[in-house]
PDB file with SEQRES, HELIX, SHEET and CRYST1 records, atoms N, CA, C and O in Angstrom:
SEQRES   1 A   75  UNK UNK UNK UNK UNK UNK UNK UNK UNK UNK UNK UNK UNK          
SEQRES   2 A   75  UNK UNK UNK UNK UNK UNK UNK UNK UNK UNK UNK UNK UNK          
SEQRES   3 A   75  UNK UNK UNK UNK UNK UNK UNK UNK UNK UNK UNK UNK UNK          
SEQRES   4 A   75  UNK UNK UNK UNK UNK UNK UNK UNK UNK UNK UNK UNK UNK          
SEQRES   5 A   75  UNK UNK UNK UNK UNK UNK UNK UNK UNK UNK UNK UNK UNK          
SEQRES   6 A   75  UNK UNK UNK UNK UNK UNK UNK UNK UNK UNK                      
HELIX    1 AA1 UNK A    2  UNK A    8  1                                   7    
HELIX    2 AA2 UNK A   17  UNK A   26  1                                  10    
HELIX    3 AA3 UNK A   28  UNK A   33  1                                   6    
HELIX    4 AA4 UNK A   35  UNK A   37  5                                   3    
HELIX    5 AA5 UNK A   41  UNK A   54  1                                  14    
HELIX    6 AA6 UNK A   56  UNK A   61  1                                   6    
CRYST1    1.000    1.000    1.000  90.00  90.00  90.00 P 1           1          
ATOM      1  N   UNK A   1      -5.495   0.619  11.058  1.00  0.00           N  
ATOM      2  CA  UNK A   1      -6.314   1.811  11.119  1.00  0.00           C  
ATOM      3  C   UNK A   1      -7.787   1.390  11.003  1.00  0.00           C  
ATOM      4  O   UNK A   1      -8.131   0.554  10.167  1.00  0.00           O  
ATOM      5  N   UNK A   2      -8.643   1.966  11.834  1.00  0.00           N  
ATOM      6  CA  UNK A   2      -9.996   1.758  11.601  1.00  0.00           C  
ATOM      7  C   UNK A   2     -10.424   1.984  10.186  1.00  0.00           C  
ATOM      8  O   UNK A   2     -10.704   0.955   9.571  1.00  0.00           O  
ATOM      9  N   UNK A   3     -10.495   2.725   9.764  1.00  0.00           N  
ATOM     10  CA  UNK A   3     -11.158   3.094   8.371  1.00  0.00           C  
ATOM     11  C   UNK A   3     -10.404   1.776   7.178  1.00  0.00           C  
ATOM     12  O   UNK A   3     -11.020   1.129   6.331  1.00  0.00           O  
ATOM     13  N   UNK A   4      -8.881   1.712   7.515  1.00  0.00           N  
ATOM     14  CA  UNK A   4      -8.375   0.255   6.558  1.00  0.00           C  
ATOM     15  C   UNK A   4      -9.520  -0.900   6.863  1.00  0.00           C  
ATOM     16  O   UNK A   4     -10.220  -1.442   6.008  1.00  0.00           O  
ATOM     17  N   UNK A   5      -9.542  -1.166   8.421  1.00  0.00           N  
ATOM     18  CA  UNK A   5     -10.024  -2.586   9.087  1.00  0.00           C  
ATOM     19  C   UNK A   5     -11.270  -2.174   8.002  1.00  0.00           C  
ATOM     20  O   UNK A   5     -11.229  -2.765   6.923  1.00  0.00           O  
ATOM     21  N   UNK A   6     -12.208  -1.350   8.184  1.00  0.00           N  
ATOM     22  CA  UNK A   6     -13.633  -1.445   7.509  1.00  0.00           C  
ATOM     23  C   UNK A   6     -13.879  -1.534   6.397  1.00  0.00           C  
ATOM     24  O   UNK A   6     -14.842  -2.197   6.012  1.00  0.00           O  
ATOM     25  N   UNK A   7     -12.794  -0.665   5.297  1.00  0.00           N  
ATOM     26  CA  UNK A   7     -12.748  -1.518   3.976  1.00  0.00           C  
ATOM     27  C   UNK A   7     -12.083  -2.753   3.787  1.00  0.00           C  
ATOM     28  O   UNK A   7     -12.090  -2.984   2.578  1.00  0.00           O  
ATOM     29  N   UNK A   8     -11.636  -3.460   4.276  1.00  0.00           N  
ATOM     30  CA  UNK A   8     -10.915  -4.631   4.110  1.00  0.00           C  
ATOM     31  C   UNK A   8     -10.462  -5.509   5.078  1.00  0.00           C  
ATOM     32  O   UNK A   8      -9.535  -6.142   4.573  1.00  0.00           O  
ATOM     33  N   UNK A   9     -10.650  -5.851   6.184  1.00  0.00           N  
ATOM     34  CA  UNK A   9     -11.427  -6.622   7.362  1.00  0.00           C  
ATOM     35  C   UNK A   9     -12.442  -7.233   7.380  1.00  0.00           C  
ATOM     36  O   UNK A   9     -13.552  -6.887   6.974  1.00  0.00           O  
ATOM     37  N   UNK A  10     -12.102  -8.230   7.879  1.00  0.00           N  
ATOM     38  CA  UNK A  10     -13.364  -9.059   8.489  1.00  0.00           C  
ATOM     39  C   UNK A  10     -13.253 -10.191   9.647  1.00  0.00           C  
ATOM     40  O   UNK A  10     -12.379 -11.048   9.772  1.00  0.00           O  
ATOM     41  N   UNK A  11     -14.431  -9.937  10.486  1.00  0.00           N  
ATOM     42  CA  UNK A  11     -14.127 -10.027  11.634  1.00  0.00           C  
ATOM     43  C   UNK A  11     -13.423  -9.319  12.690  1.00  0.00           C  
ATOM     44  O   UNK A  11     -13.333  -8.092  12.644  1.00  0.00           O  
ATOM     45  N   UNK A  12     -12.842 -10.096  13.776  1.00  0.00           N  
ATOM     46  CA  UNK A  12     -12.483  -9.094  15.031  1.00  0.00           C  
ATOM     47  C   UNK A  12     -11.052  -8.881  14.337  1.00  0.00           C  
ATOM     48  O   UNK A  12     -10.391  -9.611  13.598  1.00  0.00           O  
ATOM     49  N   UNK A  13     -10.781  -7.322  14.970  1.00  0.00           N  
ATOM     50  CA  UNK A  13      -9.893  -6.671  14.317  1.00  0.00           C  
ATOM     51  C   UNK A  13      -8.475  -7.258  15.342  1.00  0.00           C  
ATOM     52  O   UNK A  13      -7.266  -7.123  15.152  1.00  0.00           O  
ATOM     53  N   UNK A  14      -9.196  -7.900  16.396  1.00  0.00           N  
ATOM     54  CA  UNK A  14      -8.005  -8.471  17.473  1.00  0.00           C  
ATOM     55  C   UNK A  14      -7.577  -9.914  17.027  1.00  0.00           C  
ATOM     56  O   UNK A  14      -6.666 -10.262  17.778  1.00  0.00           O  
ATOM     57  N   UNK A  15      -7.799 -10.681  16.313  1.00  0.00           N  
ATOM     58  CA  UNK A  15      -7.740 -11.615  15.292  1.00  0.00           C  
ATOM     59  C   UNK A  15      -6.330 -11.007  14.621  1.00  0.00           C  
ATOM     60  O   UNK A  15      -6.201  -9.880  14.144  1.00  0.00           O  
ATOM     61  N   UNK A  16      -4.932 -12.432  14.742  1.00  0.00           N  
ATOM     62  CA  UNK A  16      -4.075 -11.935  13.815  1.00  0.00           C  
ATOM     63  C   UNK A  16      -4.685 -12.473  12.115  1.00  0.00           C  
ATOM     64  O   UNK A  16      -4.591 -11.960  11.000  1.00  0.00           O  
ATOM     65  N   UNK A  17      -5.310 -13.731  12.629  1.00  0.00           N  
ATOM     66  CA  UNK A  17      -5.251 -14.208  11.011  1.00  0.00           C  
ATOM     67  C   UNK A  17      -6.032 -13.518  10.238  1.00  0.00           C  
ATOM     68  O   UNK A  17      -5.920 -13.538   9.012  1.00  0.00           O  
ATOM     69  N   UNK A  18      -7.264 -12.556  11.126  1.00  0.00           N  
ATOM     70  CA  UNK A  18      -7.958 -11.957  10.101  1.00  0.00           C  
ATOM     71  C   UNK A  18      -7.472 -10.338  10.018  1.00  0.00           C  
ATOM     72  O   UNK A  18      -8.045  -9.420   9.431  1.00  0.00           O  
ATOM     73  N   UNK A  19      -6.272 -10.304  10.772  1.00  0.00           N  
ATOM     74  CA  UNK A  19      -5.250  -8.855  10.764  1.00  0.00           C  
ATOM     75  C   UNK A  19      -4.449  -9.202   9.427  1.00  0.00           C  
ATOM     76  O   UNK A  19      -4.508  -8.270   8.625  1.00  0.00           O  
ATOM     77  N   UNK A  20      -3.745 -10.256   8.998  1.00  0.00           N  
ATOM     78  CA  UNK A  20      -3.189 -10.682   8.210  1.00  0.00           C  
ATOM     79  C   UNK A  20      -3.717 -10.697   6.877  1.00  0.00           C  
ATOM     80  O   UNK A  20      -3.092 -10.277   5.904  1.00  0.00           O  
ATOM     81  N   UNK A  21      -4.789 -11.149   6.841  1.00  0.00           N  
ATOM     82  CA  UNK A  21      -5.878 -11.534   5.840  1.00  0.00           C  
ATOM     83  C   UNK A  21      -5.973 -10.186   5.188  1.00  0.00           C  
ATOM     84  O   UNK A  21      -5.582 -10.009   4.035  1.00  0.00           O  
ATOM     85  N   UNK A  22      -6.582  -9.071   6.054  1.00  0.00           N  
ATOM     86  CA  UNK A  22      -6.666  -8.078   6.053  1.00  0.00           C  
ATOM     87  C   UNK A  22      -5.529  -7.269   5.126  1.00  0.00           C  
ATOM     88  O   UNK A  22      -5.593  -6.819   3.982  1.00  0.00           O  
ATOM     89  N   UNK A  23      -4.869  -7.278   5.743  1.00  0.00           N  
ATOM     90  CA  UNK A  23      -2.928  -6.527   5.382  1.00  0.00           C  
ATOM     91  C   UNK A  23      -2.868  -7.047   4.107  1.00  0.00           C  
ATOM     92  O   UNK A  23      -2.302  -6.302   3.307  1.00  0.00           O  
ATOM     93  N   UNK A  24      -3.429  -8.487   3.503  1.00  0.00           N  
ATOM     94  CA  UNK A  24      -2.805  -8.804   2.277  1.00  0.00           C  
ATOM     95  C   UNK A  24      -3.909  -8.666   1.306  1.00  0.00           C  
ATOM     96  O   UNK A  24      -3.688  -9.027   0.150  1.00  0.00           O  
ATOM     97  N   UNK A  25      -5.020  -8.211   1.607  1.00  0.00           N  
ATOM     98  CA  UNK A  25      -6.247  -7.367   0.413  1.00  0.00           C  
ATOM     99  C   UNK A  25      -5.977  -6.122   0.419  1.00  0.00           C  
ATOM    100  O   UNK A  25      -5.991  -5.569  -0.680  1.00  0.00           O  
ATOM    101  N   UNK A  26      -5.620  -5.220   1.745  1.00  0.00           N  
ATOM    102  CA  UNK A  26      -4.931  -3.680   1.616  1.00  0.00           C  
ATOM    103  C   UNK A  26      -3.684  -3.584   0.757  1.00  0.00           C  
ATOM    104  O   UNK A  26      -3.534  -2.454   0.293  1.00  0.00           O  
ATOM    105  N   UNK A  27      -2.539  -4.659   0.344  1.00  0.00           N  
ATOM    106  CA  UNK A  27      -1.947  -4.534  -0.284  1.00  0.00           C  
ATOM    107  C   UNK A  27      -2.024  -4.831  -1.579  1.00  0.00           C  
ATOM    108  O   UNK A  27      -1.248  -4.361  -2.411  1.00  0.00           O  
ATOM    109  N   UNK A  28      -3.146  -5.784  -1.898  1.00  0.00           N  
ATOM    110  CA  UNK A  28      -3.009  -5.839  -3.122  1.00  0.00           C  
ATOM    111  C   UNK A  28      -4.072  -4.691  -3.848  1.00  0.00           C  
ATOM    112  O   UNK A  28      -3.785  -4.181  -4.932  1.00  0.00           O  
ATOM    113  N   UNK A  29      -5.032  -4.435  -3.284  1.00  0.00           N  
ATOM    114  CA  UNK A  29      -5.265  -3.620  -3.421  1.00  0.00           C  
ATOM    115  C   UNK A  29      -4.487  -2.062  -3.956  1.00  0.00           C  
ATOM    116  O   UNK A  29      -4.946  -1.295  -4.803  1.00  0.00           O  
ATOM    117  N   UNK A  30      -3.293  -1.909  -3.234  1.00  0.00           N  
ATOM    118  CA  UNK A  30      -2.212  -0.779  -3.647  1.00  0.00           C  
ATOM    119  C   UNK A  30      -1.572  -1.168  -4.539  1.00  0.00           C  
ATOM    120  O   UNK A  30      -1.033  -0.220  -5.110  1.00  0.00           O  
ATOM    121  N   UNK A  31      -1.344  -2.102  -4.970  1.00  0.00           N  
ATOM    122  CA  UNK A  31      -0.516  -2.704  -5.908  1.00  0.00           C  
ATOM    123  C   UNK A  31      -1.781  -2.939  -7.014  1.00  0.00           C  
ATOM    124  O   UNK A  31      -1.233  -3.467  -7.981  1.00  0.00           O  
ATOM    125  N   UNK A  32      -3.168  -2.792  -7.297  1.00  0.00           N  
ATOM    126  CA  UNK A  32      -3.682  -2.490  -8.224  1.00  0.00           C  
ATOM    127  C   UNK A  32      -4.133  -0.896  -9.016  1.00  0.00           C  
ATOM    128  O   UNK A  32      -4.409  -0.486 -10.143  1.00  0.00           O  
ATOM    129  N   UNK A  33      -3.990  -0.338  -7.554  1.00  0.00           N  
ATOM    130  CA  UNK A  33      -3.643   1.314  -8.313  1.00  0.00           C  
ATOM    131  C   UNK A  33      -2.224   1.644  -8.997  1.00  0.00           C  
ATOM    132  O   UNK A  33      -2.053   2.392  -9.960  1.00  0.00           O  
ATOM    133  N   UNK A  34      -1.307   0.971  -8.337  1.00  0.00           N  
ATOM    134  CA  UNK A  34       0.149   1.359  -8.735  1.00  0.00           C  
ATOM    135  C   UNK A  34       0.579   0.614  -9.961  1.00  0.00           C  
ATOM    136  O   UNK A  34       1.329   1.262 -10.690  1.00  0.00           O  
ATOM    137  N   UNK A  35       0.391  -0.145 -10.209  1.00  0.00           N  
ATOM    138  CA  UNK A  35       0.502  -1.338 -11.188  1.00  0.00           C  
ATOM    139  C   UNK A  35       0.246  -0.700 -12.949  1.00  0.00           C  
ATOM    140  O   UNK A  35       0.932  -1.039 -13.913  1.00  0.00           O  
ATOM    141  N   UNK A  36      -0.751   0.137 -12.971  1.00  0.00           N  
ATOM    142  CA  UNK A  36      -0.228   0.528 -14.449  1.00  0.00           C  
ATOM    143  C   UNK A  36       0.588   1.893 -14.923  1.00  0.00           C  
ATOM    144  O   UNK A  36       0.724   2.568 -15.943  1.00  0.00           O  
ATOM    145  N   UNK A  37       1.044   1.881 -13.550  1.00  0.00           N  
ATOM    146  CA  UNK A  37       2.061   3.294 -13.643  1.00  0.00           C  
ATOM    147  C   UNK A  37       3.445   2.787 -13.167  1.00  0.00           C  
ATOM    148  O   UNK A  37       4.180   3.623 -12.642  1.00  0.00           O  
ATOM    149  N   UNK A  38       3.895   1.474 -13.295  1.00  0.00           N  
ATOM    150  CA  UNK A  38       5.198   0.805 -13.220  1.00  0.00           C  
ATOM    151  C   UNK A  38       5.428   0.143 -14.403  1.00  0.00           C  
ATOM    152  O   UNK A  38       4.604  -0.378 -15.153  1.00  0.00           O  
ATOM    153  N   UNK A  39       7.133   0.240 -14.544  1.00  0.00           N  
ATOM    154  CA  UNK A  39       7.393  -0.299 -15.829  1.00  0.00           C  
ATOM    155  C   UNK A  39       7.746  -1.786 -15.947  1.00  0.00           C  
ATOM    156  O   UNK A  39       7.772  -2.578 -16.889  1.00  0.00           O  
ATOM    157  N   UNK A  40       8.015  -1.866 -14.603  1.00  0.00           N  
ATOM    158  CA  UNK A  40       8.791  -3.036 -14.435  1.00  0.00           C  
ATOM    159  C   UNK A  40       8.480  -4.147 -13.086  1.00  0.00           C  
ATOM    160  O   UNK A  40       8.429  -3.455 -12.069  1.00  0.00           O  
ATOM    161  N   UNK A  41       8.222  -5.875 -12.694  1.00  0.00           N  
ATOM    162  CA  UNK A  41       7.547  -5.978 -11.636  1.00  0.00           C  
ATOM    163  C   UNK A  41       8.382  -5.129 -10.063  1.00  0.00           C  
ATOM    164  O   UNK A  41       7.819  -4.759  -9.033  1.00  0.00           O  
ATOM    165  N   UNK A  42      10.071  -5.036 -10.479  1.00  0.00           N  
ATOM    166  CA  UNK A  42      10.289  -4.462  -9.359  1.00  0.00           C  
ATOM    167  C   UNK A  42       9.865  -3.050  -9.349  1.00  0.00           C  
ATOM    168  O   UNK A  42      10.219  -2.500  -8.306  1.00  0.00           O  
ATOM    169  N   UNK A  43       9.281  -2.345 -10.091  1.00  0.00           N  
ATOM    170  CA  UNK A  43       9.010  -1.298  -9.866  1.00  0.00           C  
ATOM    171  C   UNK A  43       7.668  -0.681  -9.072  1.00  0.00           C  
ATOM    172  O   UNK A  43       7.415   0.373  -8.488  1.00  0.00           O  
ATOM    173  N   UNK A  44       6.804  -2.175  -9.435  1.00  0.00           N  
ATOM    174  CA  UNK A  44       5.289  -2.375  -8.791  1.00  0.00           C  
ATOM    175  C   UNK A  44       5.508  -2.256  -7.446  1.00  0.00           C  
ATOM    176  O   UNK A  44       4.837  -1.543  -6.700  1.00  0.00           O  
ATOM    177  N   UNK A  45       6.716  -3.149  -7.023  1.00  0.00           N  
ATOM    178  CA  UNK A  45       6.902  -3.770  -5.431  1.00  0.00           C  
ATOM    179  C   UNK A  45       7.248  -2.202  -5.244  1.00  0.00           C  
ATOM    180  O   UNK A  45       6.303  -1.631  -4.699  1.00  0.00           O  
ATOM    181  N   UNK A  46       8.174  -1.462  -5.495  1.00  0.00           N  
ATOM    182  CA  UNK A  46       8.663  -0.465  -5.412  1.00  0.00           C  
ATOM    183  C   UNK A  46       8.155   0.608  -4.527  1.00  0.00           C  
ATOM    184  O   UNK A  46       8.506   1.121  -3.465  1.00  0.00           O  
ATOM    185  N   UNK A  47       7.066   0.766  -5.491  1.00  0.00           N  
ATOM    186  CA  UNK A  47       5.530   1.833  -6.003  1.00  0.00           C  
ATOM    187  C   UNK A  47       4.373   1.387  -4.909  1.00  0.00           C  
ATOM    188  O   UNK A  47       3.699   2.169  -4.238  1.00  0.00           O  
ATOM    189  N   UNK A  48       4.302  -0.086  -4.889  1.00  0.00           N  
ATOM    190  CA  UNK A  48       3.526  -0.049  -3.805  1.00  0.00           C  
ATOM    191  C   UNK A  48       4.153  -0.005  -2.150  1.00  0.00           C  
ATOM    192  O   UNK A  48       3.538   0.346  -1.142  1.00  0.00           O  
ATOM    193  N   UNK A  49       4.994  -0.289  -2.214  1.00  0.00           N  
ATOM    194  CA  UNK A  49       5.625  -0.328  -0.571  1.00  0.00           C  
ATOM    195  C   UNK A  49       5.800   1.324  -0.566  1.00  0.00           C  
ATOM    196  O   UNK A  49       5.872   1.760   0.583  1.00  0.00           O  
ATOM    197  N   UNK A  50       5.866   2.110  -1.370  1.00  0.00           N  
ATOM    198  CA  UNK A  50       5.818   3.563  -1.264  1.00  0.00           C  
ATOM    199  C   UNK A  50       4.593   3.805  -0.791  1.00  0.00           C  
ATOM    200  O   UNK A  50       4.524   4.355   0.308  1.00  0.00           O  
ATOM    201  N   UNK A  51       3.351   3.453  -1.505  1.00  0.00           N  
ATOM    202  CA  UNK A  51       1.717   3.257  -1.576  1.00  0.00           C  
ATOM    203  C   UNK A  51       1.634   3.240  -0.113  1.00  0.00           C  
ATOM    204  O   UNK A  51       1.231   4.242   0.478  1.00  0.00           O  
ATOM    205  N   UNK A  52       2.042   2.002   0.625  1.00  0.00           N  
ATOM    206  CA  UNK A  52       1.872   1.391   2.048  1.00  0.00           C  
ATOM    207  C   UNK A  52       2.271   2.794   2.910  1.00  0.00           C  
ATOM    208  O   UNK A  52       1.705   3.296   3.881  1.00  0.00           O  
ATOM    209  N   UNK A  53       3.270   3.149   2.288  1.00  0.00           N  
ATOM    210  CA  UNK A  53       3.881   3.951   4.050  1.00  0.00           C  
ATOM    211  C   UNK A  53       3.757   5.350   3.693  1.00  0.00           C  
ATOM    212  O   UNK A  53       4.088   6.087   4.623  1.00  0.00           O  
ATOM    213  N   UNK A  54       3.458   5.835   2.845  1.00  0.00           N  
ATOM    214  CA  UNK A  54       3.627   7.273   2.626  1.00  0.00           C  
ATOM    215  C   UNK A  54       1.616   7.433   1.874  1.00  0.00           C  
ATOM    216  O   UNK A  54       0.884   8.397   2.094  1.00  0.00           O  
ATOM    217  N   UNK A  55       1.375   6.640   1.342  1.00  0.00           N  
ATOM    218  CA  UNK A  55      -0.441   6.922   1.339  1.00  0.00           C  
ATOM    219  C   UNK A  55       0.113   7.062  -0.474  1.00  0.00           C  
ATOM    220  O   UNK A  55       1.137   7.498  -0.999  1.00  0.00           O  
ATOM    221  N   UNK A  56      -1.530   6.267  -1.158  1.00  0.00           N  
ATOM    222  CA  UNK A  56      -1.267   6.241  -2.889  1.00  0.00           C  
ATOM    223  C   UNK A  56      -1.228   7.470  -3.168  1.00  0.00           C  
ATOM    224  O   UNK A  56      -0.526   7.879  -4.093  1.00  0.00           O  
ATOM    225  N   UNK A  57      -2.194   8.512  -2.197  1.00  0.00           N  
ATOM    226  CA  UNK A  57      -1.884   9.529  -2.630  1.00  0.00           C  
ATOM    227  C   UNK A  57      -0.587  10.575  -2.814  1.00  0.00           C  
ATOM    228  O   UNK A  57      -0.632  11.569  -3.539  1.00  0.00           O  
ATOM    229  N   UNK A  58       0.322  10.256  -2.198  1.00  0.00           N  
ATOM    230  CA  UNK A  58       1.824  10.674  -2.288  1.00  0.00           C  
ATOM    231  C   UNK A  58       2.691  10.253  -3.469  1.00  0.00           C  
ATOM    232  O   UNK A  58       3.582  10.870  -4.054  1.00  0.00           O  
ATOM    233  N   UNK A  59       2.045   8.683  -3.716  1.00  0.00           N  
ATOM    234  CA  UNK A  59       2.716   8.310  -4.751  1.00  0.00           C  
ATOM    235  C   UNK A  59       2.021   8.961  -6.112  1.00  0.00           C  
ATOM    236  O   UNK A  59       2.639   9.190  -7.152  1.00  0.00           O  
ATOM    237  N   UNK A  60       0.833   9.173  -5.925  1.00  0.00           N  
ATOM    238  CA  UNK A  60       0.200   9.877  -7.007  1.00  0.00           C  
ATOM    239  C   UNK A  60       1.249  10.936  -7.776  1.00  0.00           C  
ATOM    240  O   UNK A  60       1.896  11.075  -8.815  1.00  0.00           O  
ATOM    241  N   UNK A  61       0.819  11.828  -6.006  1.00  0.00           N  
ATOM    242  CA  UNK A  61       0.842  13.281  -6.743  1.00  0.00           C  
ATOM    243  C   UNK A  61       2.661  13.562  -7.097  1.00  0.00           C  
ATOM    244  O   UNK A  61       3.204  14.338  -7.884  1.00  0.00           O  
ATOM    245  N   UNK A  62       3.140  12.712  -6.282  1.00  0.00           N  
ATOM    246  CA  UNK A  62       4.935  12.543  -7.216  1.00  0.00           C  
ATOM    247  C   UNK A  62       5.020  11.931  -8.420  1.00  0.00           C  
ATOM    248  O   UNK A  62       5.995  11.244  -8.727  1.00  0.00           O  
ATOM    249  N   UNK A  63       3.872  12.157  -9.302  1.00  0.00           N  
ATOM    250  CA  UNK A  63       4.313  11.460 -10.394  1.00  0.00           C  
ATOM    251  C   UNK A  63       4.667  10.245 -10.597  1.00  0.00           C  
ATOM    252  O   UNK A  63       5.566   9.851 -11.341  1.00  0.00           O  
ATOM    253  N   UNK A  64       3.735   9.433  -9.722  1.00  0.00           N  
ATOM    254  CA  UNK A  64       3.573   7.777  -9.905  1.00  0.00           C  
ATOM    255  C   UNK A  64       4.951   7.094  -9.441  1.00  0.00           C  
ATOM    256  O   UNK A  64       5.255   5.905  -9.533  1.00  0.00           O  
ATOM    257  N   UNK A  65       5.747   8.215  -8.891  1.00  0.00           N  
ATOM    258  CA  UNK A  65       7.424   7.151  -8.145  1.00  0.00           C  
ATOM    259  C   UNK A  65       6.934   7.619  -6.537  1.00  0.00           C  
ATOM    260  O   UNK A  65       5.875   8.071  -6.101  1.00  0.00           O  
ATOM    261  N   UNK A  66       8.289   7.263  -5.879  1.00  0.00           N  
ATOM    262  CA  UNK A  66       8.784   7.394  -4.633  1.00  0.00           C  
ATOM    263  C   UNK A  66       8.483   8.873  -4.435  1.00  0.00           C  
ATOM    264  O   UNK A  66       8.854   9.749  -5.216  1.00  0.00           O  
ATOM    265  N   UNK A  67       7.673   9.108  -3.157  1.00  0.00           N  
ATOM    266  CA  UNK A  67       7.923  10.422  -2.594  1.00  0.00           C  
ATOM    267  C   UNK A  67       9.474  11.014  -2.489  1.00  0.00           C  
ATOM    268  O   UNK A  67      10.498  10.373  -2.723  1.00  0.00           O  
ATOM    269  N   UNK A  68       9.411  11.944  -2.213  1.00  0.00           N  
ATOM    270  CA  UNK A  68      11.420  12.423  -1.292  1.00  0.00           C  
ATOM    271  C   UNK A  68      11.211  12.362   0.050  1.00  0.00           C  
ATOM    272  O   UNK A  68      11.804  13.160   0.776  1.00  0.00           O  
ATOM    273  N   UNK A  69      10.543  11.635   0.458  1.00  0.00           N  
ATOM    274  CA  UNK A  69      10.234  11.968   1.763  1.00  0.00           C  
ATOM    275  C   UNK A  69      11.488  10.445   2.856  1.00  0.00           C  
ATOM    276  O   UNK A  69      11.410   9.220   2.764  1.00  0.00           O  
ATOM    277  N   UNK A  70      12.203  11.076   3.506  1.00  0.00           N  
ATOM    278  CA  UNK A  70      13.168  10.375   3.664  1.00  0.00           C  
ATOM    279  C   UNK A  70      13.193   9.157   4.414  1.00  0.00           C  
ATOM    280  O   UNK A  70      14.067   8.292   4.380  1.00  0.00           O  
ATOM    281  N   UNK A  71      11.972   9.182   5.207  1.00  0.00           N  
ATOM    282  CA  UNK A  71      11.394   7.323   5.897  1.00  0.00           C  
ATOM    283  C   UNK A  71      10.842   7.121   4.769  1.00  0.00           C  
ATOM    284  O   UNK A  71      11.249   5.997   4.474  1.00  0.00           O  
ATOM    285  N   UNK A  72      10.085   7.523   3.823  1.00  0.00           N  
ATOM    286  CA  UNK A  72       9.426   6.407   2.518  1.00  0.00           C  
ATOM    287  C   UNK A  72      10.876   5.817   1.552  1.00  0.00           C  
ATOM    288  O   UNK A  72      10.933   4.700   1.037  1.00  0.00           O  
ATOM    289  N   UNK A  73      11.698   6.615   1.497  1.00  0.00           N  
ATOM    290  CA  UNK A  73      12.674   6.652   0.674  1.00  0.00           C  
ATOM    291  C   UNK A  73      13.545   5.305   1.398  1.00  0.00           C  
ATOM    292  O   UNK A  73      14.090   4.676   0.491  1.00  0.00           O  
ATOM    293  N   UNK A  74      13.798   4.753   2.623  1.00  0.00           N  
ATOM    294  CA  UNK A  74      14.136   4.248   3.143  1.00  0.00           C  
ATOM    295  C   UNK A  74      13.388   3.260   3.164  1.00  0.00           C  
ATOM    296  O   UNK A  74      13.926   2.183   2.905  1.00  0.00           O  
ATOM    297  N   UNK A  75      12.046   3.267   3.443  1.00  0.00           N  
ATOM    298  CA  UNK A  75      11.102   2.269   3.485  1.00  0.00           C  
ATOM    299  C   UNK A  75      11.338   1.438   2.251  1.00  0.00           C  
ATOM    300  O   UNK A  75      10.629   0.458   2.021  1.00  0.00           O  
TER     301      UNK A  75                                                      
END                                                                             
């Protein structure tokens, strides 16, 4: 997404290594919002792969778990 590439990109966005590069500061990044609202490390991985596909804000507003939403739930 444009707005991801510009917070956390650098360089050409047609670049895998700096697509990659990219993908793994957007994630840790989610995994530093989610991280003190998990109890456990699988729960971080959990919480953030929820983070990734459904937006932190979903994971927020469900009360820091998994949306019900049935591709995140799967995801």
């Amino acid at each position: 997404m444009p707005s991801t590439w510009a917070e956390f990109g650098e360089g050409d966005i047609n670049d895998p290594e700096a697509s990659i590069e990219a993908q793994g500061a957007y994630m840790r990044h989610l995994r530093e919002i989610v991280e003190p609202h998990a109890d456990s490390d699988e729960h971080v991985i959990e919480l953030t792969l929820a983070a990734y596909n459904a937006g932190p804000g979903a994971v927020e507003s469900n009360d820091w778990s998994v949306p019900p939403y049935e591709e995140t739930q799967g995801y």
